[in-house]
N, C-alpha and C positions, 0 to 999 in steps of 0.2 A: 200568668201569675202576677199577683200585683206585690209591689214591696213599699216599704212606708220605711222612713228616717226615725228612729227613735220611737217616741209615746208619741208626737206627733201624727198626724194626717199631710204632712209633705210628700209629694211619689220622689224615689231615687230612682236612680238607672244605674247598671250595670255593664260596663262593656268592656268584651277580651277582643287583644289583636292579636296574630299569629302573624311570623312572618316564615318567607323559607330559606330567610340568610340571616346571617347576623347583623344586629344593629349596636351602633354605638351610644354612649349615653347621651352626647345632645343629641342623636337621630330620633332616641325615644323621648327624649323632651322636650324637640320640635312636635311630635306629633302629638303627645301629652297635650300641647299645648295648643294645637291645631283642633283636635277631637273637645277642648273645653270648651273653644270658642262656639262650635257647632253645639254641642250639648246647650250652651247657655242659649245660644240664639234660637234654634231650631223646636226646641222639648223645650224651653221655656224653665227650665230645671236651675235651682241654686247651687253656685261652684260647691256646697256641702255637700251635695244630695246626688254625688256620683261617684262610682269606686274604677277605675281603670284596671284592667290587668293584662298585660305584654308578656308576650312567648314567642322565645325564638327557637324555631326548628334547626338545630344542626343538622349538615349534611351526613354526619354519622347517627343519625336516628335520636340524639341525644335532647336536650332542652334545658333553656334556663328561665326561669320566671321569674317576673316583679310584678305584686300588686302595690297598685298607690290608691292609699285611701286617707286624702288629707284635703287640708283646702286646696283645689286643685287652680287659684288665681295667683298662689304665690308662685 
């Protein structure tokens, strides 16, 4: 499936992490920040033109999510 940013012809990408413990919020902001660097360098892709979204599995079946869909350099 392809996905395009806006009325634009730019590709975005899309990507979920799962973990199966709890993270804290620098742990997701390191990684936030780890996975942009890769996006940027790797896909060639504009810090605009990707949306991240983090889930964390609790050990009681339960879940918390956040998606981030901003500039993802600040």
């Amino acid at each position: 499936m392809s996905m395009w940013c806006g009325a634009g012809e730019e590709p975005v990408a899309w990507g979920e992490l799962i973990s199966i413990g709890d993270l804290i919020p620098q742990e997701i902001e390191n990684v936030r920040k780890a996975l942009t660097q890769i996006l940027e360098a790797m896909l060639c892709l504009q810090n605009l033109h990707f949306q991240l979204f983090f889930q964390s599995a609790k050990q009681d079946g339960s879940s918390e999510s956040v998606s981030c869909l901003h500039a993802m350099h600040q």
